[in-house]
VEXMARRO-985767 format. One record per residue (C-alpha): residue in three letters; y, x, z. Coordinates in steps of 0.5 Angstrom, whole numbers, plus 2048, in hexadecimal, padded with zeros to 3 digits. Layout:
[ALA; [Y; X; Z]]
...
***
This chain:
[UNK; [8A2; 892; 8E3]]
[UNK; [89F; 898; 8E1]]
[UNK; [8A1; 89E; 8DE]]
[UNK; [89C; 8A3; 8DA]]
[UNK; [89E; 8AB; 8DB]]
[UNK; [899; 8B0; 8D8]]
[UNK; [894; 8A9; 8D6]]
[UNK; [894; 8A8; 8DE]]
[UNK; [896; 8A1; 8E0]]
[UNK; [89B; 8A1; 8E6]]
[UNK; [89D; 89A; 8EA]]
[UNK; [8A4; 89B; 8EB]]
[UNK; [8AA; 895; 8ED]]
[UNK; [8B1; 895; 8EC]]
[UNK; [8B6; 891; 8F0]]
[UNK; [8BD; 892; 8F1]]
[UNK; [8C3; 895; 8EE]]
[UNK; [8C7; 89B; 8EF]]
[UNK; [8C5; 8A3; 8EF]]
[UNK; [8BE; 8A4; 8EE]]
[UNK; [8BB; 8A5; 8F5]]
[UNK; [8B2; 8A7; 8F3]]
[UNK; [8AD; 8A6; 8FA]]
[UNK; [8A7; 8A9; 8FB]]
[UNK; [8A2; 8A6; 8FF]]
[UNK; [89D; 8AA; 903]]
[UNK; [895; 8AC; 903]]
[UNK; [892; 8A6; 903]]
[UNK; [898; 8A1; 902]]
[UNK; [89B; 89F; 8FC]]
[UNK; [8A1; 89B; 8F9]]
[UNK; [8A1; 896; 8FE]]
[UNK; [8A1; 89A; 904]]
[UNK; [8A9; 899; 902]]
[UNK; [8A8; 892; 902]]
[UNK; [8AE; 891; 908]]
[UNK; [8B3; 896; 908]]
[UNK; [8B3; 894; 900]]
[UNK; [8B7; 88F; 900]]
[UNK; [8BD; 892; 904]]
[UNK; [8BD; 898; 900]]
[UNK; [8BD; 894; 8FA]]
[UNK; [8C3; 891; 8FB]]
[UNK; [8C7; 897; 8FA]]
[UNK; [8C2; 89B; 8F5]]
[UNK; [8BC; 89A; 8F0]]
[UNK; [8B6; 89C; 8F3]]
[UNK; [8B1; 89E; 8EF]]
[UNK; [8AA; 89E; 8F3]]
[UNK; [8A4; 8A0; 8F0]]
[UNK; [89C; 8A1; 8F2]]
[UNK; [89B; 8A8; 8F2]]
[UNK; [894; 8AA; 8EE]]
[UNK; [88F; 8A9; 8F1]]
[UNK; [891; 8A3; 8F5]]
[UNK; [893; 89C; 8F5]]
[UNK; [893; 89A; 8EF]]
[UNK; [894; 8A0; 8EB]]
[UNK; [88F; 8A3; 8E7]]
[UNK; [88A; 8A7; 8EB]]
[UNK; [886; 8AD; 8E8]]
[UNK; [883; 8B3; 8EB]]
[UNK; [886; 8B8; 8ED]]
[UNK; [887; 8BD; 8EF]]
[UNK; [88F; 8BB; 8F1]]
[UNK; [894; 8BF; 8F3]]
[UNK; [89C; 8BE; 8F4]]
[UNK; [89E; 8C2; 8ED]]
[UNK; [899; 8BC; 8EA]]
[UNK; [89D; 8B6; 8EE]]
[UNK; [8A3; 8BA; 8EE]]
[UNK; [8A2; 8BA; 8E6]]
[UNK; [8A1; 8B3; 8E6]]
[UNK; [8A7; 8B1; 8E9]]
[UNK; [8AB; 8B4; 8E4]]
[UNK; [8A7; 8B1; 8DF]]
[UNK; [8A8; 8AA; 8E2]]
[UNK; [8B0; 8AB; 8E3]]
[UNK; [8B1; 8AE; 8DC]]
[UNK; [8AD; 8A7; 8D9]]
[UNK; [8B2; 8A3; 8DE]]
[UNK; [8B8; 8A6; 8DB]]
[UNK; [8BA; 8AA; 8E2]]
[UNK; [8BE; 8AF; 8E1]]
[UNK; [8BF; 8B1; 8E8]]
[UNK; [8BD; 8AD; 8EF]]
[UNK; [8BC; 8AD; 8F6]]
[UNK; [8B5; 8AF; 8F8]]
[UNK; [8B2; 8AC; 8FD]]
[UNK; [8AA; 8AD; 901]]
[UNK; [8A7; 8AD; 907]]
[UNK; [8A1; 8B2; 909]]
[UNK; [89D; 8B4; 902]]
[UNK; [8A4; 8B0; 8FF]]
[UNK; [8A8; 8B5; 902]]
[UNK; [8A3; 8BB; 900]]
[UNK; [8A4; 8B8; 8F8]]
[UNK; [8AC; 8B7; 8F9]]
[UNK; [8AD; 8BF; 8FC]]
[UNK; [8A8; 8C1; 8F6]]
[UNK; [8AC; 8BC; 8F0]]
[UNK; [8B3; 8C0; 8F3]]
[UNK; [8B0; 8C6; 8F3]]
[UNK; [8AD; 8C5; 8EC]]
[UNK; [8B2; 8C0; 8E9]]
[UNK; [8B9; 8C1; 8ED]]
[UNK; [8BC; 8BE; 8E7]]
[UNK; [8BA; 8B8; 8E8]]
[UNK; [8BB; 8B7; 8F0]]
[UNK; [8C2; 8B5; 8F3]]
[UNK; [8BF; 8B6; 8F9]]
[UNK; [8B8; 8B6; 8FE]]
[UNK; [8B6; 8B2; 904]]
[UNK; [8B1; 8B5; 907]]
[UNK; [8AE; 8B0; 90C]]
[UNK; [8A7; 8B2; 910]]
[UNK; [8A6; 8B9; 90B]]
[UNK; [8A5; 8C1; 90C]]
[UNK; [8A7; 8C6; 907]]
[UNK; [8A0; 8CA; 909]]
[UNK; [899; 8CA; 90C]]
[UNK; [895; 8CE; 912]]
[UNK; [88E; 8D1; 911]]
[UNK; [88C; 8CC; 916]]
[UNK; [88F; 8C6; 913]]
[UNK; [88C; 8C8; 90B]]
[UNK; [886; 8C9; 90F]]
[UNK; [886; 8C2; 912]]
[UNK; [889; 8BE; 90C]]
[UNK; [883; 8C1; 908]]
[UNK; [87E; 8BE; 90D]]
[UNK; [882; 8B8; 90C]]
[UNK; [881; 8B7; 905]]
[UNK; [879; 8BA; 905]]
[UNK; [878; 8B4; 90A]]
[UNK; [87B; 8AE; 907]]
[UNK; [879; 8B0; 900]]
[UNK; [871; 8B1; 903]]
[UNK; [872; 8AA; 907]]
[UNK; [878; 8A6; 905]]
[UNK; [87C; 8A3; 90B]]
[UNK; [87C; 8A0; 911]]
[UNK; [87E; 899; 913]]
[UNK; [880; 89D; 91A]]
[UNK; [887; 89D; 91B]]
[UNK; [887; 8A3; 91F]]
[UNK; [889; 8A8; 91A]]
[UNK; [890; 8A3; 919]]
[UNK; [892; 8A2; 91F]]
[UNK; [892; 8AA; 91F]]
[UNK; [898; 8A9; 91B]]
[UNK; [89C; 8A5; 920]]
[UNK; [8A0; 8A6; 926]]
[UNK; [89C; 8A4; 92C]]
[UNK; [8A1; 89E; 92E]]
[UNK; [8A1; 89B; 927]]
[UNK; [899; 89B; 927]]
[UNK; [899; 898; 92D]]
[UNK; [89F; 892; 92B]]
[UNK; [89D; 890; 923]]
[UNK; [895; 891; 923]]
[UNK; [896; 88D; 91D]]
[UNK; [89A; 892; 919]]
[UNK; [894; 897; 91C]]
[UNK; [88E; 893; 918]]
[UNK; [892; 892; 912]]
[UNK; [893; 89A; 910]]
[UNK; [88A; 89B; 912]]
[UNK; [88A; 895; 90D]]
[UNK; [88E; 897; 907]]
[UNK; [88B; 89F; 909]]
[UNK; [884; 89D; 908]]
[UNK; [886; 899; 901]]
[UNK; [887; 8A0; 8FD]]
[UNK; [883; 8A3; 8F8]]
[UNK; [87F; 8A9; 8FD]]
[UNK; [87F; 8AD; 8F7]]
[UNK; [886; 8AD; 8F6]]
[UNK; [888; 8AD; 8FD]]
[UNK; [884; 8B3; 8FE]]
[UNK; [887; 8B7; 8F9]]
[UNK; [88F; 8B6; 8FA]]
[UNK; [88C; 8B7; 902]]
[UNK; [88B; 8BE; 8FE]]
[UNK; [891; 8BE; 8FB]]
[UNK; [895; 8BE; 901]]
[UNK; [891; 8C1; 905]]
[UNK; [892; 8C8; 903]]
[UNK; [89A; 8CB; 900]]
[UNK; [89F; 8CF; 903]]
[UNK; [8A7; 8CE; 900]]
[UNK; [8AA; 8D0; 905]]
[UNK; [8AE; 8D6; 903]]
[UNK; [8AF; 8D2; 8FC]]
[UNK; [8B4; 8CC; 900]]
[UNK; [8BA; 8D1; 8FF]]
[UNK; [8B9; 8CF; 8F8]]
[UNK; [8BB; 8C8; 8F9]]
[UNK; [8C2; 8C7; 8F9]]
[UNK; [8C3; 8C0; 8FA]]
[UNK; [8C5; 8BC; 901]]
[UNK; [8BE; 8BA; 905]]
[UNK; [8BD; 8B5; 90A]]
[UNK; [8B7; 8B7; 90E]]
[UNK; [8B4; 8B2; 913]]
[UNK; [8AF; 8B3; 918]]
[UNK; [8AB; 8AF; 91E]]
[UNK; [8AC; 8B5; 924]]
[UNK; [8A4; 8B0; 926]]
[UNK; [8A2; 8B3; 91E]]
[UNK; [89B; 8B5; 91F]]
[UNK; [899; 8B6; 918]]
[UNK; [89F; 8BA; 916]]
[UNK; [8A2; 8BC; 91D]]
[UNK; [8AB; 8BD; 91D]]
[UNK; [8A9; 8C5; 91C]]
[UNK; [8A8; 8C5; 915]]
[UNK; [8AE; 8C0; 915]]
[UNK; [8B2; 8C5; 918]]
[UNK; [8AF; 8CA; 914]]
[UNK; [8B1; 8C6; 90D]]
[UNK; [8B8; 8C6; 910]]
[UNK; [8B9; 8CD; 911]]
[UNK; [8B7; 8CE; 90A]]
[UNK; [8BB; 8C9; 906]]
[UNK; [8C1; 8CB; 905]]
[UNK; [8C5; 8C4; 906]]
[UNK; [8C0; 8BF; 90B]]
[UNK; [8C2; 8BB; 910]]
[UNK; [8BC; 8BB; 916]]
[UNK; [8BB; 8B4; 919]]
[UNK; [8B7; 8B5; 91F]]
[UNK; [8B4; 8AD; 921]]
[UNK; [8B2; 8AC; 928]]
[UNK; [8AC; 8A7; 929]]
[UNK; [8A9; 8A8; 922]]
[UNK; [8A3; 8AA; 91F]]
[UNK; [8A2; 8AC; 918]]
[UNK; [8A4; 8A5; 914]]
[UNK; [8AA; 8A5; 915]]
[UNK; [8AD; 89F; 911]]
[UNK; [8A7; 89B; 914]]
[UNK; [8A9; 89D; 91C]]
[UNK; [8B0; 89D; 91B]]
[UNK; [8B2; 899; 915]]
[UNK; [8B9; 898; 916]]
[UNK; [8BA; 89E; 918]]
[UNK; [8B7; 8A2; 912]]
[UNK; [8BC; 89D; 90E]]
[UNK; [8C2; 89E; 910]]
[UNK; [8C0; 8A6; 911]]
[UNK; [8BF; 8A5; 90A]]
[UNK; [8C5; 8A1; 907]]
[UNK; [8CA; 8A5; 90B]]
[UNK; [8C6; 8AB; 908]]
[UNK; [8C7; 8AA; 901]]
[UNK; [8CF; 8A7; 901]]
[UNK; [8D0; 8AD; 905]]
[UNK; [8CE; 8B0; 8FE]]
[UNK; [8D0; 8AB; 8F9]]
[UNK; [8D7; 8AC; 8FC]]
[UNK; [8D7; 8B4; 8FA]]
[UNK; [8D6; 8B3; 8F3]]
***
């Protein structure tokens, strides 16, 4: 189905019942990236996924992007869903969207998952996420697997190749513009000192194998908000619900009945 915010076209997917639980995928990904856990998931919440713009099959225009701008966009899809208010969920650019929509739209958040993710960027890092996104809009992608495989644990790689492959392939399938500029959106904020403001339980999961995001910033998010649990996952890169999904469900649906019991 498609929900039209702001004359953009969003790809969005419904399933379950229960209290609003919204995913966001991460740079590169779309809806599908939560194929397996959903399920799960969906028999205690509505899921409510979506295709952030610029990827899937949402709407994809030029930039610039930024997370106010995908941040804004959320609200407009939870506003047209008729969500009052729900559980958020995202994973790495997920997770920079879901900090930036509790910041900016705290009444529509019941509580923050925040899988993968940083509440800043290092010079360094901007420098790097600037000449990742002046490369791919100058060449496109490469069918290489060796960026993805950056994205796992060493075990994982060398156990399921095939989940490897797949994660180049669906990669390479983006818009380069489109990735480009949410590579520069997520590449350059720091809100760190702002997560104070963010009152409602948080469940922060983080591979101790990370190296795109590595457990610093996990930790440092922790520190900051107010009410976060940390999970700390050994053997685990960076996509967690794929290296260790029963793991993440579990983590997950224990994390939110913890909530729902406190209402």
């Amino acid at each position: 189905m498609f929900t039209v915010v702001d004359d953009l076209r969003f790809h969005c997917t419904q399933e379950g019942q229960g209290t609003d639980l919204i995913l966001i995928h991460g740079l590169g990904g779309s809806l599908r990236d939560w194929d397996a856990c959903t399920p799960a998931l969906a028999r205690h919440h509505h899921v409510l996924r979506w295709d952030v713009r610029g990827f899937g099959d949402s709407d994809k225009p030029p930039g610039p992007y930024s997370p106010q701008l995908f941040a804004r966009d959320l609200a407009g899809l939870a506003r047209a869903w008729g969500v009052t208010r729900a559980h958020v969920a995202g994973i790495s650019m997920g997770g920079v969207i879901a900090q930036r929509f509790a910041l900016d739209f705290p009444e529509l958040v019941h509580s923050l998952t925040l899988i993968s993710t940083s509440s800043e960027v290092s010079s360094q890092a901007r420098t790097a996420w600037e000449k990742t996104a002046a490369v791919i809009e100058q060449r496109g992608f490469s069918t290489n697997a060796g960026f993805a495989e950056r994205l796992f644990a060493s075990g994982f790689v060398e156990a399921h190749p095939e989940i490897v492959r797949d994660m180049s392939t669906r990669t390479a399938a983006n818009d380069p513009r489109a990735y480009a500029a949410a590579a520069r959106a997520i590449g350059a904020y720091n809100w760190t000192a702002d997560l104070s403001r963010i009152q409602v339980p948080t469940l922060i999961l983080q591979g101790l194998e990370d190296g795109l995001t590595p457990p610093g910033g996990s930790v440092r998010m922790h520190r900051a908000l107010p009410y976060s649990r940390l999970l700390l996952i050994p053997e685990c890169g960076h996509v967690v619900p794929e290296e260790k999904p029963e793991l993440f469900t579990y983590a997950v649906l224990a994390f939110l009945a913890g909530v729902e019991l406190r209402r």
